[in-house]
C-alpha positions as CSV (number, residue, x, y, z in Angstrom):
1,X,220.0,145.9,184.0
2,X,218.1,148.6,183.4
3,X,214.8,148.6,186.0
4,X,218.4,147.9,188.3
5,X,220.0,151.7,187.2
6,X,216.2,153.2,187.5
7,X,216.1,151.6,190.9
8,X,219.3,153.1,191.8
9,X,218.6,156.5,191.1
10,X,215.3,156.3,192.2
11,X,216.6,155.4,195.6
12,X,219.1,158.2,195.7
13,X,216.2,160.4,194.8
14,X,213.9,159.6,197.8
15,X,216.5,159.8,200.0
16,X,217.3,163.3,199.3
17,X,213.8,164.0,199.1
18,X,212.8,163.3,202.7
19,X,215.4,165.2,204.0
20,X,213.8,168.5,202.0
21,X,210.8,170.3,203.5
22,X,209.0,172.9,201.7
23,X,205.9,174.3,203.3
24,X,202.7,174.5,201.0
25,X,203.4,178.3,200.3
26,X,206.3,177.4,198.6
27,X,204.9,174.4,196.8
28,X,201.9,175.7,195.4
29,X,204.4,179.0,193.8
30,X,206.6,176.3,192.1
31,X,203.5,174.7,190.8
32,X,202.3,177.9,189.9
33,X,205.3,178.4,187.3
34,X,205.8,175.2,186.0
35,X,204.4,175.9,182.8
36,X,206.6,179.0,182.2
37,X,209.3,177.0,183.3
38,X,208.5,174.3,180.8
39,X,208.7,177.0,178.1
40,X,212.3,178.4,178.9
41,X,213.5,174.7,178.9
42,X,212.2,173.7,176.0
43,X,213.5,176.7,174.3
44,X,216.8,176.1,175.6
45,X,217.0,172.8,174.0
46,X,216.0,173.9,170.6
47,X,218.9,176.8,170.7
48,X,221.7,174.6,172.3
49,X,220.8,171.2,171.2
50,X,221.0,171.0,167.0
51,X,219.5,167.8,166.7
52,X,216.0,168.9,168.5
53,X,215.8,172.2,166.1
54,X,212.8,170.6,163.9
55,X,211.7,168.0,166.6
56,X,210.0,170.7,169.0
57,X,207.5,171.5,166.7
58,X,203.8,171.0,165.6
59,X,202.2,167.9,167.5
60,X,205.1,166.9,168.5
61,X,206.5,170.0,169.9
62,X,203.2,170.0,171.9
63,X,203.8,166.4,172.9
64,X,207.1,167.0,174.6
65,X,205.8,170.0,176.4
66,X,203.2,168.5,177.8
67,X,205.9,165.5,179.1
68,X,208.0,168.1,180.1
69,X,205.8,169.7,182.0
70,X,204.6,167.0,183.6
71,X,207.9,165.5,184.3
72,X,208.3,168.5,186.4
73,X,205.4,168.2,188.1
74,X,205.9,164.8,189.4
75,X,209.1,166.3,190.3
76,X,207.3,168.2,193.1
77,X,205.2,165.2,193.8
78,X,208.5,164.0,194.8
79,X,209.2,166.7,197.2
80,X,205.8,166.9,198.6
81,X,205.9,163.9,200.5
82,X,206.3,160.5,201.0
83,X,202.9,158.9,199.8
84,X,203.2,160.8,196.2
85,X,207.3,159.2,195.7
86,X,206.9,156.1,194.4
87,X,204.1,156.2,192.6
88,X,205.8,159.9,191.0
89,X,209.2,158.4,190.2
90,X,207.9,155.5,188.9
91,X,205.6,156.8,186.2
92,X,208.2,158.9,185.4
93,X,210.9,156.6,184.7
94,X,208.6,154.5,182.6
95,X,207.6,157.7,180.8
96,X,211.8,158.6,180.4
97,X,212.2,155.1,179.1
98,X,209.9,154.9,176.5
99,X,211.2,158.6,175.5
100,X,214.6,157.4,175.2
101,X,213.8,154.5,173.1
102,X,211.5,156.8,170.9
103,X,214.4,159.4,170.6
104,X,216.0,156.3,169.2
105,X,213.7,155.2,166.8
106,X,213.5,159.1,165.5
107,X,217.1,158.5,164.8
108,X,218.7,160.9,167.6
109,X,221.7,160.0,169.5
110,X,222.3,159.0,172.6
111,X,224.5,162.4,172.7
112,X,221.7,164.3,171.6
113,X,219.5,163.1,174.4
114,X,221.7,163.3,177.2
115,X,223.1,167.1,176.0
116,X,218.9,167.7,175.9
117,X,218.8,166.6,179.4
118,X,222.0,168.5,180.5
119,X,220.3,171.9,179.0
120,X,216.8,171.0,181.1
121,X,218.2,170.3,183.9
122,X,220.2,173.7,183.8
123,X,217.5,175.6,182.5
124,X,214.8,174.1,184.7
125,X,216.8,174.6,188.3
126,X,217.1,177.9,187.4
127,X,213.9,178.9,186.8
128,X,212.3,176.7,190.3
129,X,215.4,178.5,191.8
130,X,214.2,182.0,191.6
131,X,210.7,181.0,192.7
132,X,212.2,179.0,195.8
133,X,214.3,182.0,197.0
134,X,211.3,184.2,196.1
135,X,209.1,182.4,198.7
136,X,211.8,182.1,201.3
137,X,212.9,179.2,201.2
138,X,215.9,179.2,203.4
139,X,219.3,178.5,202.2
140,X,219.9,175.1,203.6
141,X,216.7,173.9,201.9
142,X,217.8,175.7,198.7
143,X,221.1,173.1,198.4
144,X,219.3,170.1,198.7
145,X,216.6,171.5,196.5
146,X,219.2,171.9,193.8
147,X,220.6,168.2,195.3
148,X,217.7,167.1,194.6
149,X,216.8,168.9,191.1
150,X,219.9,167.4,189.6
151,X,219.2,163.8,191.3
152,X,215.8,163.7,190.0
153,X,217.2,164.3,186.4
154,X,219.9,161.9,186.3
155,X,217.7,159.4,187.1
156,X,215.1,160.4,184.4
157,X,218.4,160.6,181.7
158,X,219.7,156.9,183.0
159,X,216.2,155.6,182.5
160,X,216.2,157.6,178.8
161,X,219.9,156.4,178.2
162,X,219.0,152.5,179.0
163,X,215.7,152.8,176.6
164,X,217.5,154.6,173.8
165,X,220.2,151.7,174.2
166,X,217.5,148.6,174.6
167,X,216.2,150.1,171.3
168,X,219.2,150.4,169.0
169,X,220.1,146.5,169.8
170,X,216.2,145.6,169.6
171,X,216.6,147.0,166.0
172,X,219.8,146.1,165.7
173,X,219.2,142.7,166.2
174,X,215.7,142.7,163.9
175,X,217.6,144.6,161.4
176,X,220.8,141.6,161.3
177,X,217.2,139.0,160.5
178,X,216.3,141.4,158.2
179,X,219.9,141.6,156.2
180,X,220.1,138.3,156.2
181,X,216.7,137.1,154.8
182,X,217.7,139.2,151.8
183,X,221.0,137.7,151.4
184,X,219.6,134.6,151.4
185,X,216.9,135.7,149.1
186,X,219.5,136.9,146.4
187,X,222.0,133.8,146.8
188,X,218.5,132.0,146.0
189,X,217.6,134.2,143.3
190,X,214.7,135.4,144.4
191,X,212.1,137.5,142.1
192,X,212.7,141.2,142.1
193,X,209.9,141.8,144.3
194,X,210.7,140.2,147.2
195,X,214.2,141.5,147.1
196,X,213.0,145.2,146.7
197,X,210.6,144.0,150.0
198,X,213.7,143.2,151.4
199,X,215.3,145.9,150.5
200,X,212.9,148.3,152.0
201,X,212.2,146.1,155.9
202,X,216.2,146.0,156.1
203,X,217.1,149.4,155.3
204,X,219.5,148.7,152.7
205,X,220.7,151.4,150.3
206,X,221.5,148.9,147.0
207,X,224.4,149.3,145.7
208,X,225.0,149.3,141.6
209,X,226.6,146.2,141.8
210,X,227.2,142.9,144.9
211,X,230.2,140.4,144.4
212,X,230.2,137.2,146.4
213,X,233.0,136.2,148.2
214,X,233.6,132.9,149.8
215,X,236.1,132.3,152.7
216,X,236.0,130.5,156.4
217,X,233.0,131.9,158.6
218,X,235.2,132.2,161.7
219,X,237.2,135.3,159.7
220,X,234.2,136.4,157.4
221,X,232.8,138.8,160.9
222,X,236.6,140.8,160.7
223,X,236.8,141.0,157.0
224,X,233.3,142.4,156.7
225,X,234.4,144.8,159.2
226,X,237.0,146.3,156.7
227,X,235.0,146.3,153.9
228,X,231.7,149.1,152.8
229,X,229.3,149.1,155.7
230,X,226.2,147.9,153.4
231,X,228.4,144.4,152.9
232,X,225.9,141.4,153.0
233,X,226.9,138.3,155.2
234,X,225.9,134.6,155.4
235,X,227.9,132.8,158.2
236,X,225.9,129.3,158.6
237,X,224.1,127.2,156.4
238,X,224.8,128.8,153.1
239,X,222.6,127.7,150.5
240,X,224.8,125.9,148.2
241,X,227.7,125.1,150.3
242,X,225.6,122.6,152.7
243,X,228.8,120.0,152.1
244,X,231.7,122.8,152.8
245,X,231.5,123.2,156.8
246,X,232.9,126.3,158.3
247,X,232.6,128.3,155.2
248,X,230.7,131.8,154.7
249,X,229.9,134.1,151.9
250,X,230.0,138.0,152.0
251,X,228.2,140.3,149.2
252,X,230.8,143.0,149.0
253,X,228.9,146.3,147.4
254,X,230.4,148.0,144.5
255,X,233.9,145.9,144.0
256,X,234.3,146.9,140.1
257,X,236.5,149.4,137.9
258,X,233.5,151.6,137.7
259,X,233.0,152.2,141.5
260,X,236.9,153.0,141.3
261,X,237.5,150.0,144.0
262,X,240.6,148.4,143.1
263,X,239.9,144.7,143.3
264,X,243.4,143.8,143.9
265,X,243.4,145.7,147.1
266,X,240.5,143.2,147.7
267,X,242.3,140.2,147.0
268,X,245.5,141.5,148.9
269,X,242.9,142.3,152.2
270,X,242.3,137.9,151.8
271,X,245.5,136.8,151.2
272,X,246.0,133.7,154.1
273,X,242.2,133.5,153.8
274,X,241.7,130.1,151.5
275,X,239.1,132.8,150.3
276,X,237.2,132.8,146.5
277,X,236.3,136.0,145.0
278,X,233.4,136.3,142.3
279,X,233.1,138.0,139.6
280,X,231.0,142.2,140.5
281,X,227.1,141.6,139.1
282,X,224.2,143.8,139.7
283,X,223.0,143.6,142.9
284,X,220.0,141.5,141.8
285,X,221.8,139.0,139.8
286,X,224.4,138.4,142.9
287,X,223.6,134.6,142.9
288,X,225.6,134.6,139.5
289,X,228.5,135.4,140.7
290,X,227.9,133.1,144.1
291,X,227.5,130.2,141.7
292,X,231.2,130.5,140.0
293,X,232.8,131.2,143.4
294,X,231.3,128.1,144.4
295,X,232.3,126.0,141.7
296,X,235.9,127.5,141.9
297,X,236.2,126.0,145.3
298,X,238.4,123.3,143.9
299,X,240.8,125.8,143.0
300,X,241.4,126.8,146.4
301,X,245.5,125.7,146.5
302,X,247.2,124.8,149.4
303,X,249.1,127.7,150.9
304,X,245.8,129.2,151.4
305,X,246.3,132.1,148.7
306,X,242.9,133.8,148.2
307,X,241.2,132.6,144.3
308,X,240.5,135.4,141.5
309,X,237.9,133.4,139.3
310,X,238.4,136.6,137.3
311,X,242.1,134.7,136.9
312,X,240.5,131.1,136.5
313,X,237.7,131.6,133.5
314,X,239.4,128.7,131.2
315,X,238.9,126.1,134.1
316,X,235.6,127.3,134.8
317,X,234.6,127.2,131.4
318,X,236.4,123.6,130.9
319,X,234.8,122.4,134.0
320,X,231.3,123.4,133.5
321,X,229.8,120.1,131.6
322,X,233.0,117.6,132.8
323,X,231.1,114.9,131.2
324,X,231.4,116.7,127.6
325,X,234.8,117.2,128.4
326,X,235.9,113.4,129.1
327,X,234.2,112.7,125.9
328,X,235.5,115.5,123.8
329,X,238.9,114.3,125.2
330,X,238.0,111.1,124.2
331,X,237.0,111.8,120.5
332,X,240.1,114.7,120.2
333,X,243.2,112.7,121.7
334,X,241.9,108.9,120.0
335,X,245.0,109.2,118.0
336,X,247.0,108.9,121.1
337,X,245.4,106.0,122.5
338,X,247.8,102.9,121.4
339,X,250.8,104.9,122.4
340,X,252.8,103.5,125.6
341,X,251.3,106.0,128.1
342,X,254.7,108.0,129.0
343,X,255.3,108.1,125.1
344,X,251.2,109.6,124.8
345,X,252.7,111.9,127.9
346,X,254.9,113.2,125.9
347,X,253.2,113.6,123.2
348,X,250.9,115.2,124.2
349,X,252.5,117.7,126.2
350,X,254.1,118.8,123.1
351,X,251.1,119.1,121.7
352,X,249.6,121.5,123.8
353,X,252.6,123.4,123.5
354,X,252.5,123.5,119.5
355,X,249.2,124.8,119.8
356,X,249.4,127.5,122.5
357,X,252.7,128.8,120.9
358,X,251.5,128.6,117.4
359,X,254.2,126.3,116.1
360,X,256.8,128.3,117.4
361,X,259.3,125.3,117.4
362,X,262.1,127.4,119.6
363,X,259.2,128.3,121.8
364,X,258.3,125.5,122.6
365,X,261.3,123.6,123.2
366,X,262.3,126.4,125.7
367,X,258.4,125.4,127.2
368,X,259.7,121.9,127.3
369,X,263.4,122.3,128.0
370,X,264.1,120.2,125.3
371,X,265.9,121.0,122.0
372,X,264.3,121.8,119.2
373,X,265.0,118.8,117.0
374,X,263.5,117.2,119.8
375,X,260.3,119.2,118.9
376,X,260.3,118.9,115.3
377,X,261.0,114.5,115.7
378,X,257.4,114.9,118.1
379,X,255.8,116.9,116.1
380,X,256.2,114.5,112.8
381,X,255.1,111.4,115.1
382,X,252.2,113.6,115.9
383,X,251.6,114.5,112.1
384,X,251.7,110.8,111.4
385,X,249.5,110.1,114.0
386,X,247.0,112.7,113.0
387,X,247.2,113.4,109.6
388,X,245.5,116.0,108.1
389,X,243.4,117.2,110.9
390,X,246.2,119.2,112.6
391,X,245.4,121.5,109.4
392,X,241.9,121.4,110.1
393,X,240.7,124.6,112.4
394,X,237.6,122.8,113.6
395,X,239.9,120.0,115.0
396,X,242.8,122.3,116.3
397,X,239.9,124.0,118.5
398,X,238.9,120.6,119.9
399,X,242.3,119.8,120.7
400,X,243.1,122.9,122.1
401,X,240.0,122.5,124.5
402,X,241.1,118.9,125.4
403,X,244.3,119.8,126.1
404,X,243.7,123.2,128.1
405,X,243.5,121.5,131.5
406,X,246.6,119.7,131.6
407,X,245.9,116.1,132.3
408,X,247.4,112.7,130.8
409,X,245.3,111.4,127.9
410,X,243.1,108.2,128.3
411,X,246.3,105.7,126.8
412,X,246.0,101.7,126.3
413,X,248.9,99.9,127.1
């Protein structure tokens, strides 16, 4: 798309240019002030164009003259006949190509560039003006010298403008590789060598602290969009979620009281999102919180209400060994286990009740919505049941563990 612009202009440049005929007098005077020419432009562009103050100096100041002097001088290649255009216009859209994506790699705009080219092309008609009308060079021949001026740098800008764009998405696009190797790298929990490596190939300012957040890859692009620009995404094959297809994780920068981020405006932005949101970590130690998000996944409800595991550590915690839970469930609730299984339901519901409200009885027959006679008659069966251990606080914590996640007790019948 690009050599198709440069072939454009370069057309349009050649065909003004054979319609222009300036003797050798008049050649050889332009020639003759190119370099003071050169001069006037370039200090033009360091008084109109901010960005270029610093840039025109030293080697590099020395650099650019010498292209823009040059560039100027292939200019009258152009104009001094037909065997020197192609071979002039050509070099010198290469040359304006490679400038633009350089300008691009110094960190310039696009702006920037195109506002230096407006000021040289001003600056430089100007000056090849005076010595044109100096020489006689008729007034006919002056407007399509200025025609022609003007075309020659609007093709020299496009050819800048389509390098200085190839550029940004070349690094764009190795930048994106880069971002996401060292997501990858912390969701795997690499050393803290490799992630300062790839922190410093990627260009990533690291934020104090990274949480994870899980939710559907087709909506993690937008979200990331609304969150802080140094966000981390995985969209496909996330390490650890190889069984959940269609799902994503972002690496949100800097989502804790201390940042002064309000992580409920977070977990408002997700609402709809079937989305689970870690806890903050330092940025290093971001797999940590990827881990719980990912074992929170079986929290995600139905109506698609974004997860706080921030909201969810009792699960978590319950959930972490289930095998020691089943047995401590086993061991704790063995009372229970030749009751008729709604009686044990019962039971042990009321239970769990006693416990969370402290033996409030009126609390927790309002819990229950029963009475709270009703309470006190389960209670002694449960006091029968388990004698003195429901004074024991060693035996209240197990029970309060095994009863936590509400779920009927193993029951014979």
């Amino acid at each position: 798309m690009a050599e198709s612009r440069r072939g454009q202009a370069e057309s349009r440049t050649v065909a003004g240019a054979a319609e222009l005929s300036l003797d050798a007098e008049a050649l050889g005077a332009l020639r003759e002030r190119l370099p003071q020419v050169a001069e006037e432009t370039i200090a033009a562009i360091i008084v109109e164009v901010p960005s270029y103050a610093g840039a025109l100096s030293g080697r590099m100041g020395a650099t650019i003259r010498a292209a823009v002097q040059t560039a100027l001088g292939n200019f009258l290649d152009v104009v001094g006949g037909p065997q020197e255009q192609g071979v002039a216009l050509g070099v010198r859209s290469e040359a304006a190509y490679e400038l633009g994506r350089g300008e691009a790699r110094s960190g310039r705009t696009m702006d920037a560039l195109l506002a230096a080219y407006r000021v040289g092309a001003r600056v430089a008609w100007r000056g090849l003006a005076d010595t044109a009308v100096a020489t006689g060079v008729a007034a006919e021949m002056l407007v399509k010298f200025a025609e022609l001026v003007f075309a020659y740098i609007d093709e020299l800008s496009a050819a800048s403008a389509a390098g200085h764009a190839d550029e940004l998405a070349t690094s764009g696009r190795a930048r994106e590789r880069y971002l996401e190797e060292l997501s990858r790298n912390l969701l795997a929990g690499a050393d803290e060598d490799a992630l300062d490596a790839g922190v410093e190939r990627a260009a990533w300012p690291p934020p104090r602290s990274l949480t994870a957040v899980l939710l559907p890859a087709a909506q993690a692009h937008g979200v990331r969009r609304m969150l802080d620009a140094r966000t981390l995404m995985v969209a496909e094959d996330v390490p650890g979620l190889e069984d959940e297809d269609g799902m994503a994780v972002l690496l949100a920068p800097d989502m804790d009281d201390e940042a002064g981020v309000d992580r409920g405006r977070l977990l408002r932005m997700l609402r709809g999102r079937r989305a689970i949101v870690g806890p903050h970590r330092p940025w290093q130690q971001v797999r940590a919180s990827f881990l719980r998000a990912v074992r929170a996944l079986e929290l995600i409800s139905d109506d698609g209400d974004a997860v706080d595991t921030e909201e969810h550590l009792v699960e978590l915690v319950l959930t972490a060994d289930p095998e020691a839970l089943d047995d401590l469930r086993e061991r704790a609730l063995a009372p229970l286990r030749s009751l008729r299984p709604a009686t044990a339901l019962r039971l042990a519901d009321t239970l769990r009740s006693w416990l969370l409200h402290r033996g409030r009885r009126e609390a927790v027959a309002a819990e229950l919505f029963v009475h709270a006679q009703t309470v006190r008659y389960r209670m002694g069966q449960l006091r029968e049941l388990f004698g003195d251990r429901l004074d024991d606080p060693r035996y209240l914590l197990e029970l309060t563990l095994a009863l936590a996640v509400p779920r009927p007790p193993e029951t014979e019948t």
